[in-house]
Steps between C-alpha positions, in 0.01 A plus 500: 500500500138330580172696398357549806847682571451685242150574560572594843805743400242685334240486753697544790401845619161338556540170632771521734437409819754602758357341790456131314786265464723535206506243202782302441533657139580831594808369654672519145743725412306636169249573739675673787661702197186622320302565828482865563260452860721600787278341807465162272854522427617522888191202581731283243793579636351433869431139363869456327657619855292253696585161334176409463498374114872478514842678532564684204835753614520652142132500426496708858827738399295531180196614659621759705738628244159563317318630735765762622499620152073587550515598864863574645300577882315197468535357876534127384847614352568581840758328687496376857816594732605240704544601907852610605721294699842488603610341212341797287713720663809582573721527824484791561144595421442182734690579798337882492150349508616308772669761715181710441270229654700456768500878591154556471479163780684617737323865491149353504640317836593810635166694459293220642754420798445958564097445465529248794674682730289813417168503750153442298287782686717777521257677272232440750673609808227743649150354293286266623505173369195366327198317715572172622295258343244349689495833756401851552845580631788701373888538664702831466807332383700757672443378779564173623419250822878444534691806649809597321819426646841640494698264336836748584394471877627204680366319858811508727454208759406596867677489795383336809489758680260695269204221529477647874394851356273336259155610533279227347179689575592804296630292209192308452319838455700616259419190311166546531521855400662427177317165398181743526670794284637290250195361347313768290100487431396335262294640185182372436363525213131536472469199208660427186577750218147434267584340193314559169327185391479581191721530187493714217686285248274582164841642329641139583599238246332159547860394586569776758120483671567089531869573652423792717172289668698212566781757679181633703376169584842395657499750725180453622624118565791645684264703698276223557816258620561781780141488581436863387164405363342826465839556272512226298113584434547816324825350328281228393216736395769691277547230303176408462462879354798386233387202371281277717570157512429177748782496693454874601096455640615191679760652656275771642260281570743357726566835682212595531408195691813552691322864568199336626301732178259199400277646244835655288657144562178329366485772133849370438425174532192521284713710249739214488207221479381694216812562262595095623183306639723183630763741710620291762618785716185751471277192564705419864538910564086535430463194717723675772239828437202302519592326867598832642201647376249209608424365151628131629318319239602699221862485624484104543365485168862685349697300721323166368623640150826569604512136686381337159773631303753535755431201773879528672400913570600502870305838526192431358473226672594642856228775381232251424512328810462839662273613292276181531554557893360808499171417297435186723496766805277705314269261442451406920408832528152561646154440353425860580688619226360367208280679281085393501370436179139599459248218334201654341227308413332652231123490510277581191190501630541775767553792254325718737717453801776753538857444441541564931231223539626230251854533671348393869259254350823309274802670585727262774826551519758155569742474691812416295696196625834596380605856440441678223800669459862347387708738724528723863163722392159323406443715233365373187742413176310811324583718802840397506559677136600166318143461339449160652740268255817456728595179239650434179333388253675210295527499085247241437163332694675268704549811809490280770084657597187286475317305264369696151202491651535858664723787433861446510620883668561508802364775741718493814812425679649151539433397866756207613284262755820281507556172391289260702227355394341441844356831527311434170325164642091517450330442831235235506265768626539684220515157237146498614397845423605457173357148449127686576567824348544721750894563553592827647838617492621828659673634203512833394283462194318192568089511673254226583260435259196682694156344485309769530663615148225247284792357281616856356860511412762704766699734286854559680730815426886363468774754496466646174175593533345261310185355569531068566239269479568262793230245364618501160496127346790310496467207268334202620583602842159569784452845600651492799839314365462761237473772772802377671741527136345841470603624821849316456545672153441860646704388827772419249461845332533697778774312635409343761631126438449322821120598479496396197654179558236391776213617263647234214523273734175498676369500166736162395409340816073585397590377161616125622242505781211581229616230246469723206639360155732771345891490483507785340340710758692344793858514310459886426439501941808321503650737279416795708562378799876399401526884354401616830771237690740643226448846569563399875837354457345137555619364207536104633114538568418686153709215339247220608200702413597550142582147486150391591396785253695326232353136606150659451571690143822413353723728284301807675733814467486634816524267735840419308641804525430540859621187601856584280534827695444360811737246412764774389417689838621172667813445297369202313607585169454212330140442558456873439661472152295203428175660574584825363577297118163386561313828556747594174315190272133588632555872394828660379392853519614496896723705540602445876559107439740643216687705753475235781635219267828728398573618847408108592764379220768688638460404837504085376777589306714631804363226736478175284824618259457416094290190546213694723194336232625176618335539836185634394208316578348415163250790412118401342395533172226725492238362277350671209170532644622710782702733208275567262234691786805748515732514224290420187233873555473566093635829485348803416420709175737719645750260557500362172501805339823630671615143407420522138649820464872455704509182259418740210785693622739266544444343189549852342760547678709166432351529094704844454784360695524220274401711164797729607771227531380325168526842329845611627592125383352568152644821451870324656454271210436789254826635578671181452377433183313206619135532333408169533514537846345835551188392274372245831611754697238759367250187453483448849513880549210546295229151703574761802459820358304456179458891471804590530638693175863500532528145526312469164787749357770291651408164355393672152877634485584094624335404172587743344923408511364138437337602167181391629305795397154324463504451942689937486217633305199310718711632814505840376133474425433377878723790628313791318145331658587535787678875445473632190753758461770303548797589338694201527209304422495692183848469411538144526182404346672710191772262515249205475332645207848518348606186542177360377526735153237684609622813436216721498416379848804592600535822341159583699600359793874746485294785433282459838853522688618799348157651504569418909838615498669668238864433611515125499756505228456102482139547336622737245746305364281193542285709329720567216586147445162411499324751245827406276385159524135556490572643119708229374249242603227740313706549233546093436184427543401778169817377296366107586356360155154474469307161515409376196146543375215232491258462238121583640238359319194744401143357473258713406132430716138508331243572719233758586614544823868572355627768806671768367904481543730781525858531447635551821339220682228649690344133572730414733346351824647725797454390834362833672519401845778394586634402884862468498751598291553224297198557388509871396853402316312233311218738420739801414709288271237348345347899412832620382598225315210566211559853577134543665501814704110523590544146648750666687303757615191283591767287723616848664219625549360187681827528738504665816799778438700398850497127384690619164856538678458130685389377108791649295758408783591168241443635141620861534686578161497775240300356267190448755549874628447579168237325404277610850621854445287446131219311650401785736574772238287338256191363670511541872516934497225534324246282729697532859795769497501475892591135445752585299657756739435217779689254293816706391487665889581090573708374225814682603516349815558163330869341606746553209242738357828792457703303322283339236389881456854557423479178223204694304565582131462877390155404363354334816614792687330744219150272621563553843506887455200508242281325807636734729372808304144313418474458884596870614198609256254337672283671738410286820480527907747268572772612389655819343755676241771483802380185571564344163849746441629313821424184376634534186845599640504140616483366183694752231 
């Protein structure tokens, strides 16, 4: 049997994993016999019975003998019955089962042959049957329109002679006397029994709620399929209470059209719009709303949307034409009943006149030329309720509205002036007006410049009550051009597109008339004028104005997209899609071309088949120039910030993906045996997460089964910077130490752990080993023979400056400040070596007591614990005892520091105690008897 059988045999109450697939060793029979798991045991057998690895019949038999012995019940032993058949049985058990089936045929036959011939009502004999859908009526059913007859009774045929005494007269009144007896009167109910719309189904499972408003929403279909509207509204609204859903509000909004109940048919509809914006059927039901209520422009604008994504809808398409009927009759109405629109000149220099006065000195109200209003009323857009904005607003700039010049919202109601282009001709009356400056139009928010006003500037109210400046600049345009776009741009706002239309072109006809020099000017007229033509439905007329547009400024964004949705609006696809690419390469933040080029794709696709790009005309490159103006804006601080920080993130985010993987890999390997392979595992584990401690345990224990303990221990040492209780860090530098026969590191190192946790029964015996090992090595190194002697020549020196010598070396040169520890272990050595404690002192004293610990982390022994312990007894209590205290409060704190104390010989430890007692009889503020008692437990 393999080890890593073995190992698992022993393991196996913690590694199995009964959801995993089982290894192809444990399909052995020394396995199956020593395995004592009862769910891994019936997995194994699973795998045997399936064939997978193989057929093994007696490996199987074994198996289950096995397991039967550990679990008798176990429902794998269980054995499948095959289904009974005729074979399985025998004759007479056969022909039984037989003779039983045919019995209970022939007795079901019977019963349903009885329920046929038995009548269906004759528990309803003398109630009244429910109300006929659909009616207020009700029938006795006791009575009937057919008078009973005597079936026992039977007509004899009639003589001749009896037709003589037949009295015809008499008969026929006794037919009318019983056709008018026969019939009862009716019941009439007053109205339907009131159903509760609402449902109390908060005891309902999400289940039962979903299946009991689906059952409520059928009926009200059925109800709505009989034309029981009012019905199939509070069915509808039942549901609704349950769980509402799309299907459910369009379905009342249906009925409640059907009902003629606008304003609950147009909530619905809205509800609908607002749980599924792009709802074909609320958008055609609100349309339906909107024309019976007299919002034609608003329900021509649904039906467009409808059209666009649904051209072959026969409805919306019968609707629109009526719809578009209507508005053209609204718009012959008479003059009389449009709105005025008051002009007020504003005059600063008559701040004494009253408010009365100003308004008969400025104050003239115009005569509109069109009507104001969009439907049967004149009222205003603000007194119709629907705030003045009647229009959709598309996703990007391209809307279909005028230049950028003015304000793209839109104030008013689309007004259809038709298609022609006849009506929009400029007179040569009026091309001569505006050649000398002095056009006046009829408009509704239009006035004559007045010369009596000395040049001041005509502020104009529009619709929103916002003050315009009529004689605003426009570019390089004169002021009355510039006058002219004005009054188009607030024409355009309030709706009013045909005025607007003969103010741009007045003012296109004064701009070629004056000569002026400025294509940019005279392509954003252009550009308005073809919204306004757009707006109007005259899209072969806004076509050529954005051309000449384009001719003037090429690559200009909205001429483009007006020109592609007037081309869409006239089913020329491909030029749409061509110009819509375009608008895409100027500035791809449109959202509209987007949309239009998708819906536009399909369309191709259906008409043109696979090879639709074929036919495209060829579509411009857009130059850089005409890019950079839009797509190249530096972003923002803002912007770069969010930037910064999502790549931050991500980064993160894919780093601890990565770290993960690479550490399950390592730790894979670990299990395998395979350090080699974890070690670059953890190494790239470690350029991601250079903090991260366990990874620094992992690869010491790597090195440390490689008997690399050089790489364990400087692991280990990493590890406890970054957390420096760590146990395992600890432990396996211990083993380092070990391996590198540095046994009283080690033994240091074990004691931490068990200091940590006393039940890690690994560091005791580690332990043990060690301090056995730490003795033999001290014990060799006494027994070792000594070196041999050299002969020293002594010279005695004459002089008068002979310096007195003494006999335990006290001119030794000590370096007394020293930075590192290399330093202090040269210093040290050199004092102890000729035995000099007052050089000792003199280097203790000039060393800061925190910085002895980081000195004495390299040359901790016994011998130099003994020899400081002397230095400070014999020189340094006497000048600085709160030094000394200082020092010795330090020196236990040094690493290892416990277990050379536990090296010391009897009379070290006897010098330790004698400073101990010298120190507790000194009197000083710093410290105290306690003080020194506490410290001294630390030491003896």
């Amino acid at each position: 049997m393999s080890a890593d059988t073995v190992f698992f045999l022993q393991n196996q109450s913690t590694t199995i994993d009964y959801r995993g697939k089982v290894p192809v060793e444990h399909l052995d029979y020394g396995y199956i016999e020593k395995c004592k798991d009862v769910k891994y045991l019936e997995q194994i057998l699973r795998v045997l019975r399936s064939g997978k690895e193989g057929i093994y019949p007696h490996l199987i038999k074994f198996c289950e003998s096995h397991l039967e012995k550990l679990d008798p019940r176990s429902r794998v032993l269980r054995k499948e019955t095959p289904v009974a058949t005729a074979a399985s049985l025998s004759n007479d058990e056969w022909s039984q089962i037989v003779d039983d089936l045919k019995t209970w045929q022939e007795e079901t036959k019977k019963i349903e042959t009885s329920l046929k011939q038995e009548s269906m009502f004759d528990d309803l004999v003398k109630e009244n049957m429910p109300t006929v859908r659909g009616s207020n009526c009700s029938f006795p059913l006791s009575q009937t329109s057919v008078p009973k007859r005597n079936p026992s009774k039977k007509i004899l045929p009639r003589d001749y002679r009896e037709w003589d005494k037949f009295d015809v007269e008499k008969e026929c009144e006794e037919i009318d006397g019983n056709s008018v007896k026969k019939d009862p009167a009716a019941i009439i109910n007053t109205g339907h029994p009131k159903l509760k719309t609402k449902v109390d189904a908060s005891l309902l499972t999400q289940q039962e709620k979903l299946l009991l408003s689906t059952r409520e929403k059928d009926k009200g279909n059925e109800a709505f399929r009989a034309k029981d509207y009012e019905e199939a509204v509070a069915y509808y609204s039942r549901s609704l209470s349950i769980i509402p859903t799309l299907a459910a509000y369009n379905n009342r909004a249906q009925a409640e059209i059907n009902l003629k109940h606008w304003h609950n048919a147009m909530r619905d509809c809205l509800k609908v719009l607002e749980l599924e914006p792009g709802n074909m059927k609320a958008l055609l039901r609100r349309a339906r709303v909107h024309n019976h209520m007299g919002n034609f422009q608003m329900a021509a604008e649904d039906l467009r949307v409808v059209l666009r994504e649904e051209p072959q809808n026969a409805a919306a398409t019968k609707l629109l034409s009526e719809t578009e009927k209507k508005m053209k009759e609204c718009q012959l109405e008479p003059h009389s009943k449009g709105k005025k629109i008051l002009i007020q000149e504003v005059d600063e220099e008559d701040d004494n006149n009253t408010d009365e006065t100003k308004a008969e000195q400025t104050a003239c109200p115009v005569e509109p030329s069109q009507p104001v209003g969009g439907e049967e009323s004149s009222s205003t857009p603000a007194e119709r309720g629907d705030m003045g904005n009647a229009q959709k607003k598309p996703h990007s700039r391209g809307d279909g509205g005028p230049h950028s010049e003015f304000n793209n919202s839109h104030q008013g109601h689309w007004r259809s002036r038709g298609g022609s282009s006849d009506k929009y001709k400029v007179t040569q009356e009026s091309k001569e007006k505006v050649a000398n400056g002095t056009g006046k139009s009829g408009s509704t928010a239009s006035v004559p410049a007045d010369q009596s006003n000395n040049g001041k500037e005509t502020p104009v109210r529009g619709n929103a009550g916002e003050t315009v400046n009529l004689d605003a600049p426009c570019g390089a345009l004169p002021p009355p051009l510039a006058r002219l776009k004005n009054e188009g741009n607030l024409l355009f706002k309030n709706g009013q597109f045909a005025d607007a239309l003969e103010k741009y072109s007045q003012a296109i006809q004064g701009f070629t008339d004056s000569g002026i020099d400025s294509p940019e000017d005279l392509c954003i007229l252009y550009s308005n004028r073809a919204a306004c033509y757009l707006k109007d439905g005259n899209s072969q007329e806004c076509i050529q104005d954005c051309t000449r547009a384009l001719e003037l400024q090429s690559f200009s964004l909205k001429p483009l997209l007006r020109r592609a949705m007037a081309y869409e609006s006239m089913e020329r696809y491909r030029q749409a899609y061509v110009d819509y690419k375009t608008v895409l390469q100027i500035d791809t933040s449109v959202q509209s071309a987007h949309d239009s080029v998708n819906r536009i794709t399909r369309l191709l696709i259906e008409q043109d088949g696979p090879e639709w790009r074929e036919k495209l005309p060829d579509i411009p490159l857009v130059p850089l120039s005409a890019q950079q103006h839009r797509r190249e804006v530096p972003p923002s601080a803002e912007v770069l910030k969010a930037r910064a920080e999502k790549a931050a993130i991500d980064a993160e985010r894919k780093a601890e993906v990565r770290f993960t993987a690479l550490k399950q890999e390592g730790n894979d390997f670990v299990k395998k045996g395979q350090y080699s392979d974890a070690l670059g595992k953890y190494t790239e584990c470690l350029k991601l997460k250079p903090e991260e401690c366990a990874i620094y345990t992992n690869r010491a224990l790597c090195y440390l089964k490689l008997d690399r303990f050089t790489e364990a221990k400087q692991d280990c040492d990493a590890a406890l910077k970054v957390e420096p209780t760590n146990k395992k860090a600890f432990y396996r530098r211990a083993l380092a130490n070990k391996g590198l026969k540095d046994y009283l590191a080690c033994s240091s190192d074990l004691q931490e752990v068990l200091q940590q946790d006393p039940n890690v029964q690994e560091a005791e015996k580690e332990l043990e080993e060690v301090t056995v090992l730490l003795r033999q090595s001290l014990a060799s190194a006494n027994a070792s023979p000594a070196k041999p002697r050299t002969t020293v020549p002594i010279t005695e020196v004459e002089g008068d400056e002979e310096t007195e010598s003494s006999p335990r070396g006290e001119d030794i040169m000590v370096n007394l400040q020293p930075t590192d520890a290399c330093q202090f272990g040269q210093a040290l050595n050199a004092a102890r070596c000729s035995r000099n404690t007052a050089a000792c002192a003199d280097l203790l004293a000039s060393t800061a007591p925190e910085m002895l610990p980081k000195f004495l982390s390299t040359q901790l022994d016994g011998d130099n614990i003994s020899f400081i312990i002397q230095a400070l007894d014999y020189h340094l209590l006497e000048k600085d005892p709160n030094l000394v205290y200082q020092h010795l409060n330090n020196l236990h704190t040094t690493d290892r520091f416990s277990v050379v104390l536990m090296l010391l010989e009897k009379n070290e430890r006897l010098h330790v105690t004698q400073l101990f007692e010298h120190l507790s009889a000194v009197q000083s503020t710093e410290f105290t008897k306690n003080d020194v008692q506490n410290l001294a437990n630390k030491y003896i």
